[in-house]
C-alpha positions as CSV (number, residue, x, y, z in Angstrom):
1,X,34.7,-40.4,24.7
2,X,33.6,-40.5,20.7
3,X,36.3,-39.8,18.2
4,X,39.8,-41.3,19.3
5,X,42.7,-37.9,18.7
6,X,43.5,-38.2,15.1
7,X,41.1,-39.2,13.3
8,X,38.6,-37.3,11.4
9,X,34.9,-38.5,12.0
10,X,32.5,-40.2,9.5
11,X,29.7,-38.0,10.7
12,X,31.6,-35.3,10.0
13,X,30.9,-33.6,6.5
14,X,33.2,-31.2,5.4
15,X,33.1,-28.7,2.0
16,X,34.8,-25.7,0.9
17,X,32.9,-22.8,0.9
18,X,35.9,-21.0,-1.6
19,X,38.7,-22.1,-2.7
20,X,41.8,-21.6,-4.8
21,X,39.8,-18.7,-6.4
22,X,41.5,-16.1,-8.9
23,X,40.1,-13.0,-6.8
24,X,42.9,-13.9,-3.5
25,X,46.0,-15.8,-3.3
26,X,45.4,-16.3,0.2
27,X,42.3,-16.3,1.8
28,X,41.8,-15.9,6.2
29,X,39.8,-15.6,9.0
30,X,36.6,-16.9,8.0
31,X,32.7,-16.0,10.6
32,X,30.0,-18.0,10.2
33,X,26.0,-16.8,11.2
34,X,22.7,-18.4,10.4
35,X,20.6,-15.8,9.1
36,X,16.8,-16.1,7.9
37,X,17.5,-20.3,7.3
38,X,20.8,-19.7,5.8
39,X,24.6,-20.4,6.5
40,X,26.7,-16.7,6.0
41,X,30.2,-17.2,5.8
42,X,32.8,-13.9,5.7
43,X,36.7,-14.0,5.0
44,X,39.6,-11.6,3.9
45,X,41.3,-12.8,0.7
46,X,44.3,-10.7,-1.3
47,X,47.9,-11.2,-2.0
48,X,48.6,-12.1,1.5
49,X,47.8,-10.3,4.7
50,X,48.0,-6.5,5.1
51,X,48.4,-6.0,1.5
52,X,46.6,-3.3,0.1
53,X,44.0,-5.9,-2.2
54,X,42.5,-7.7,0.9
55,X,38.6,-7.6,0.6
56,X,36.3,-8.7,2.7
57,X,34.5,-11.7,0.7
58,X,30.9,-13.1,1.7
59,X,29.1,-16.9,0.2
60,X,25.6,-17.7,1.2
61,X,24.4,-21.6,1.7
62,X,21.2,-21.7,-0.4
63,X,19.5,-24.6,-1.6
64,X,22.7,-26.6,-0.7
65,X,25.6,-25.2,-2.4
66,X,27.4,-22.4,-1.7
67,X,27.3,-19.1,-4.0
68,X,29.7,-17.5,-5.5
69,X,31.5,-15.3,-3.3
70,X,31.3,-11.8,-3.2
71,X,32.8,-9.1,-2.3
72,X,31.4,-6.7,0.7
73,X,33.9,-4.3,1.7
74,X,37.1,-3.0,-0.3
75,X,39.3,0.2,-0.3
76,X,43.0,1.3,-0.9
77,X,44.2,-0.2,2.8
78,X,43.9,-4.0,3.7
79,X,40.7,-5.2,5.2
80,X,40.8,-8.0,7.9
81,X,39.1,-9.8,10.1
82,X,34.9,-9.9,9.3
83,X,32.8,-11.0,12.2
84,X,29.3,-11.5,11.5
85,X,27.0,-10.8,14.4
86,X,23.2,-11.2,15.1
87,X,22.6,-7.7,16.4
88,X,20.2,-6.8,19.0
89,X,18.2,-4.3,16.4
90,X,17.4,-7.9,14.4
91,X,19.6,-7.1,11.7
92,X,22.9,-8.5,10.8
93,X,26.0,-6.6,11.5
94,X,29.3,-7.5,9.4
95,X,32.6,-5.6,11.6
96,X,35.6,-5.5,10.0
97,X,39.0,-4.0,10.6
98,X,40.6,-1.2,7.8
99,X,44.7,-0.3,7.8
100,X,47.8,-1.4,6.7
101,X,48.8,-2.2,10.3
102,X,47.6,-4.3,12.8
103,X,48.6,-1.8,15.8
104,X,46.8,1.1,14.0
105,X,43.4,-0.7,12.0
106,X,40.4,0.5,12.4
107,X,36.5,-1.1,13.3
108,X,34.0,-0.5,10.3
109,X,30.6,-2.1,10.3
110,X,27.6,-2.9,7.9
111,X,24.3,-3.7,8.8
112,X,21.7,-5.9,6.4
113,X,17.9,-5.9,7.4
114,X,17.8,-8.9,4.5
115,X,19.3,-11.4,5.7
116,X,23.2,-10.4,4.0
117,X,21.9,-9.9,0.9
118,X,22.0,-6.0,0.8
119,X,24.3,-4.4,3.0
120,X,24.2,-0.4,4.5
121,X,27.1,1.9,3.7
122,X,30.5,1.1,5.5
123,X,30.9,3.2,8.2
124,X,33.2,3.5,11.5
125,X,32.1,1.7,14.3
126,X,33.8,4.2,16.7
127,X,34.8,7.6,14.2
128,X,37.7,10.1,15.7
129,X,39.9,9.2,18.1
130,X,38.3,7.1,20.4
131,X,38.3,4.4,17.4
132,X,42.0,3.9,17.5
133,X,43.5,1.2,18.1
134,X,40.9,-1.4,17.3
135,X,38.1,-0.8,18.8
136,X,35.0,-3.4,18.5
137,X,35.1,-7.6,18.1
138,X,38.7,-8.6,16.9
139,X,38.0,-11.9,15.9
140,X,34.8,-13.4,17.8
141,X,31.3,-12.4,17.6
142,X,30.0,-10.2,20.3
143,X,27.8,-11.6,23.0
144,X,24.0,-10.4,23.5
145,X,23.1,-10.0,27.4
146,X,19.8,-8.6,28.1
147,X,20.8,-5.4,27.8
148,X,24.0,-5.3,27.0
149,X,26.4,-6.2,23.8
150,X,30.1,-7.5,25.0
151,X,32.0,-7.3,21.7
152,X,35.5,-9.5,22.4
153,X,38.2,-6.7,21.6
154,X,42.4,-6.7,21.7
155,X,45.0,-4.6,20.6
156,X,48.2,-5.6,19.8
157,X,51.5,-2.9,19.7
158,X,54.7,-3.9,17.8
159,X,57.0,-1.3,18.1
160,X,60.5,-1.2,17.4
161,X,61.9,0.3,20.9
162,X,59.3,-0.9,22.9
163,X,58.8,-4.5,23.3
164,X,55.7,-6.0,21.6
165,X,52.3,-5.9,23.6
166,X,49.4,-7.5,23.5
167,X,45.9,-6.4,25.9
168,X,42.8,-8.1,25.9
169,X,39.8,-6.1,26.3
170,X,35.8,-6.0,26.2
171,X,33.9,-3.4,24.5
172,X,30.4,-2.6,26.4
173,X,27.7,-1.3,25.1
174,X,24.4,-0.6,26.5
175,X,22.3,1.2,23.8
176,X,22.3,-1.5,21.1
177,X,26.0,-0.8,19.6
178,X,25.7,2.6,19.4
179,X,28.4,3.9,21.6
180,X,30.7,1.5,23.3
181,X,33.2,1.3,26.7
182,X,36.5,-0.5,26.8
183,X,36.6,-2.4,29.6
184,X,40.4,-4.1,30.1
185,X,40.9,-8.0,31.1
186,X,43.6,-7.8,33.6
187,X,46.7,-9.7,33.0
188,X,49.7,-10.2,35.1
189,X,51.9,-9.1,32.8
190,X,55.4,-10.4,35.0
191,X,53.8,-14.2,34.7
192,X,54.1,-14.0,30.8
193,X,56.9,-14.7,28.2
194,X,55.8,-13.2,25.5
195,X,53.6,-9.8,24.3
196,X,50.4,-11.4,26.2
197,X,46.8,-12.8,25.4
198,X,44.8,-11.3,22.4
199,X,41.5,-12.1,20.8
200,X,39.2,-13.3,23.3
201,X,35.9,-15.6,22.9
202,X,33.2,-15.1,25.0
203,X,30.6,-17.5,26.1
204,X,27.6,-16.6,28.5
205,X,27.2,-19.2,31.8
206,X,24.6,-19.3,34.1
207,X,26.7,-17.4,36.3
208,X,28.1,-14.7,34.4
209,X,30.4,-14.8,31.5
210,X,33.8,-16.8,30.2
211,X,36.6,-15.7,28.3
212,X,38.7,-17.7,26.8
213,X,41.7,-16.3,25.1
214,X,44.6,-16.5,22.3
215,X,47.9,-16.6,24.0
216,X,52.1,-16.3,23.2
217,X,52.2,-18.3,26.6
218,X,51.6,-22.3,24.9
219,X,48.4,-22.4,26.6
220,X,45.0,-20.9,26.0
221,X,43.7,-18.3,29.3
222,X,40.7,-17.6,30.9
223,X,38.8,-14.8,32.3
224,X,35.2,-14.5,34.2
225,X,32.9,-11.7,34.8
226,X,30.3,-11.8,37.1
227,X,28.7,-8.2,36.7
228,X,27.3,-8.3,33.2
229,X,31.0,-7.2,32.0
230,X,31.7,-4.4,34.0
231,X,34.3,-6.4,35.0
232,X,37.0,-9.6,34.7
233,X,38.7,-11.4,36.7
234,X,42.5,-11.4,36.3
235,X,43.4,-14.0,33.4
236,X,44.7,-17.6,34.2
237,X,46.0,-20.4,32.0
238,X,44.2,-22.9,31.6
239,X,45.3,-26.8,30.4
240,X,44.2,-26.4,27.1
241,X,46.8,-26.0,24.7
242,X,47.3,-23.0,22.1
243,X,49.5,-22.4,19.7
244,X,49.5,-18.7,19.2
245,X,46.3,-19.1,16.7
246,X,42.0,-18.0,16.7
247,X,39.8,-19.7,18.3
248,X,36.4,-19.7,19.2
249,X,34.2,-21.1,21.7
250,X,30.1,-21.0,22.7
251,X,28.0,-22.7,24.7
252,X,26.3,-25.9,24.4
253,X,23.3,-28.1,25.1
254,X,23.6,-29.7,28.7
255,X,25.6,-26.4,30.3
256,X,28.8,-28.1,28.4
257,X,31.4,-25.4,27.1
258,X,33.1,-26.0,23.6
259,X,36.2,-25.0,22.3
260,X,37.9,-25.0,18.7
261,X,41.0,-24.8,18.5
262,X,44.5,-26.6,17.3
263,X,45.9,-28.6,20.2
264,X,49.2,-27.6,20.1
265,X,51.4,-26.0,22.4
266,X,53.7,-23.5,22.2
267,X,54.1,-19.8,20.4
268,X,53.6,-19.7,16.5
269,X,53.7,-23.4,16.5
270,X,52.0,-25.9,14.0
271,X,48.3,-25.2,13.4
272,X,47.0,-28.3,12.7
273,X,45.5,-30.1,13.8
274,X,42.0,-28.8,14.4
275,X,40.0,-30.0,17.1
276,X,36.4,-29.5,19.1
277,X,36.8,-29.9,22.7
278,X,34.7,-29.1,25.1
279,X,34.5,-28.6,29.3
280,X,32.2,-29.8,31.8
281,X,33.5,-27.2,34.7
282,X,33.7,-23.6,32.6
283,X,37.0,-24.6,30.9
284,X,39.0,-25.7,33.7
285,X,39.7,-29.2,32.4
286,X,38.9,-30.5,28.8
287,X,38.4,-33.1,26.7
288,X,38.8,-33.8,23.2
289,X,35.0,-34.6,21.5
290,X,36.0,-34.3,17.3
291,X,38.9,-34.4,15.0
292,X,37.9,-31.4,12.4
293,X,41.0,-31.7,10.6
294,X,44.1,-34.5,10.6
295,X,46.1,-32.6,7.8
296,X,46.0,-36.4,5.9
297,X,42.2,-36.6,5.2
298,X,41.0,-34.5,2.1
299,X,38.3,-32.3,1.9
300,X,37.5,-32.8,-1.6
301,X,40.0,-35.7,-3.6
302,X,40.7,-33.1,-5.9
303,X,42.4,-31.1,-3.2
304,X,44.9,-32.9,-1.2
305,X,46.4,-31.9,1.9
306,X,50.3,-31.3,1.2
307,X,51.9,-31.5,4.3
308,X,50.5,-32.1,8.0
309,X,52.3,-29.9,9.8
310,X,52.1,-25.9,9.3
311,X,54.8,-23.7,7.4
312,X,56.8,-21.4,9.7
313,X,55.2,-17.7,10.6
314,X,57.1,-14.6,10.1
315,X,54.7,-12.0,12.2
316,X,54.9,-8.5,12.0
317,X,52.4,-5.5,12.4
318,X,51.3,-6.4,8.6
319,X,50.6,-9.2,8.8
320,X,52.2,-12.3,8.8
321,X,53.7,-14.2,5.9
322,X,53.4,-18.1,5.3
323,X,52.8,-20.2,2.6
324,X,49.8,-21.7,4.3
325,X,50.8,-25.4,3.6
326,X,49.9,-27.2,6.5
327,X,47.5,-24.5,8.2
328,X,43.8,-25.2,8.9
329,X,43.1,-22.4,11.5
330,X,40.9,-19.7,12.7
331,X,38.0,-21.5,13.2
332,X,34.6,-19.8,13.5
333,X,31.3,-21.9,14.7
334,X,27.7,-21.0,15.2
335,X,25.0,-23.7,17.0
336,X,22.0,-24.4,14.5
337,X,20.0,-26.7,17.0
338,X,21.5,-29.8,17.5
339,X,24.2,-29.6,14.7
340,X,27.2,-27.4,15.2
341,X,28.5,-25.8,12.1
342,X,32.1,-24.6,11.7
343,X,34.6,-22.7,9.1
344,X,37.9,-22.7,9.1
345,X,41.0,-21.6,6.9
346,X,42.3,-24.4,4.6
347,X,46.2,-23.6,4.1
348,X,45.1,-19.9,3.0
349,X,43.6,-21.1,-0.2
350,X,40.4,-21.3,1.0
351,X,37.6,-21.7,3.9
352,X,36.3,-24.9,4.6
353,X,32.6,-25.4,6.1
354,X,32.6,-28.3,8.6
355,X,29.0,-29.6,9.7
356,X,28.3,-32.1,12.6
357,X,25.8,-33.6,14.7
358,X,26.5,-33.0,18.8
359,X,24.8,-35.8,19.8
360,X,27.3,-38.3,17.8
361,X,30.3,-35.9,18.3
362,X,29.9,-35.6,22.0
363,X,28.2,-39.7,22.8
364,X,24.8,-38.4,24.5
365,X,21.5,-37.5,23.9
366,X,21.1,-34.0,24.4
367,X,17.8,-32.4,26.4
């Protein structure tokens, strides 16, 4: 349809925002925003995840380089997760989870009237008890309805005499992110294998909203609400493949549906490579547009790929432990016009920035 499977694009330019930098030995889990002309890219970077030195870290694009990245949000418990957000109040928000554990973080949020260059005070996005348990976007940005923010949300439980669970979930709220309702996707949990479906994207469709969702299951799942997220359908599998790693999806020109994601199926498998694919029927049925990442084409000469396939995952509710060699994961995207921007981890030792034009990535010209 344009790029055969496998091959990385021409069109496609590629740079690292940060990498191999003495502040992290890994770095993860990068969002991307345009804000007042200019590319915002967010990340956590320390020893490796859930140790106490992970710090949120943010790089501008200015003037066609990136600067020098730093740091927005720090403390004596591992930070994870940053998703920058256009908020309905026309300022930009930075959430951010805070804890040692995954089943037990916390939301905090920022808010910059300038653009990202001065930030407010951290605070809690929910405070007391009703902020447990990860309240707030997870992973993707939230999703501005008139009317009503829909902030993608899971949890995920890990304990040792209980088997592991994982709930997707959509945080409502109706007074500009003020105060927020959890609103459960349902999942039939007899149909799965393993703990479930966590960190949802959402996309907004002419008829309502789609989720599309991280899974244990090989495959990623889907979700629809009608109502302005009141509520979702029971999730469903879909045939596009997941590996038990982020991704992100948004809508695009021509009522087409996109999708980044690594192509492989099964639960903690390979993550590479990185592909854009994208659905003409609300992501029932798919097709692969772009090659982001091959694991054999460099970056930058200087920084080689090492291996194409990713090192093994040990997961637990700290974090999980890799080398990184081999992983290109957790993409984020935004649309600037007709050019689609994307960042991505590059085998924890950095974040990639990934720019291309639709009209050559998907082989039309777009209204």
């Amino acid at each position: 349809m344009s790029t055969p499977p496998g091959r990385v694009p021409d069109f496609l330019r590629r740079e690292f925002v940060a990498v191999d930098h003495p502040a992290w030995r890994q770095a993860h889990a990068s969002s991307v925003l345009m804000a007042d002309g200019a590319a915002l890219v967010a990340w956590f970077g320390g020893t490796r995840e859930g140790t106490p030195d992970n710090r949120i870290f943010l790089a501008r694009r200015d003037a066609g380089a990136w600067s020098t990245p730093e740091v927005i949000a720090e403390g004596d418990v591992a930070h994870w997760n940053p998703v920058l957000a256009a908020g309905p109040d026309g300022q930009t928000w930075l959430f951010f989870k805070r804890g040692s554990r995954i089943s037990t973080w916390r939301t905090w949020v920022r808010r910059s009237d300038d653009g990202g260059r001065t930030w407010s005070e951290p605070a809690e996005l929910i405070p007391g008890p009703d902020g447990a348990a990860g309240r707030g976007p997870v992973k993707n940005p939230p999703l501005w309805l008139p009317g009503t923010w829909l902030a993608p949300a899971s949890t995920e439980t890990s304990g040792t005499e209980e088997p592991a669970r994982w709930e997707p979930f959509v945080d409502r709220s109706s007074d500009s992110g003020r105060t927020w309702t959890p609103v459960p996707i349902p999942v039939d949990r007899t149909a799965l294998h393993g703990p479930g479906l966590i960190q949802p994207a959402l996309v907004a469709r002419p008829w309502g909203v789609l989720a599309l969702m991280r899974s244990t299951e090989g495959v990623v799942y889907r979700s629809e609400s009608t109502d302005g997220g009141r509520t979702w359908s029971q999730a469903a599998p879909t045939s596009l493949p997941n590996n038990n790693s982020g991704l992100t999806a948004l809508s695009l020109p021509d009522g087409l549906v996109a999708c980044v994601h690594n192509p492989v199926s099964g639960d903690w498998a390979p993550r590479c490579p990185l592909v854009l694919s994208v659905s003409e029927d609300d992501g029932h049925t798919w097709w692969t547009a772009v090659v982001l990442e091959d694991g054999r084409t460099p970056v930058h000469p200087d920084r080689p790929p090492r291996l194409p396939m990713s090192d093994p995952f040990d997961a637990a509710d700290d974090g999980v432990r890799t080398t990184g060699v081999g992983e290109y994961s957790y993409p984020a995207a935004v649309l600037d016009g007709h050019d689609l921007h994307i960042t991505y981890t590059w085998q924890r030792r950095g974040i990639v920035a990934a720019s291309l034009p639709l009209e050559k990535a998907l082989g039309r010209n777009l209204a």
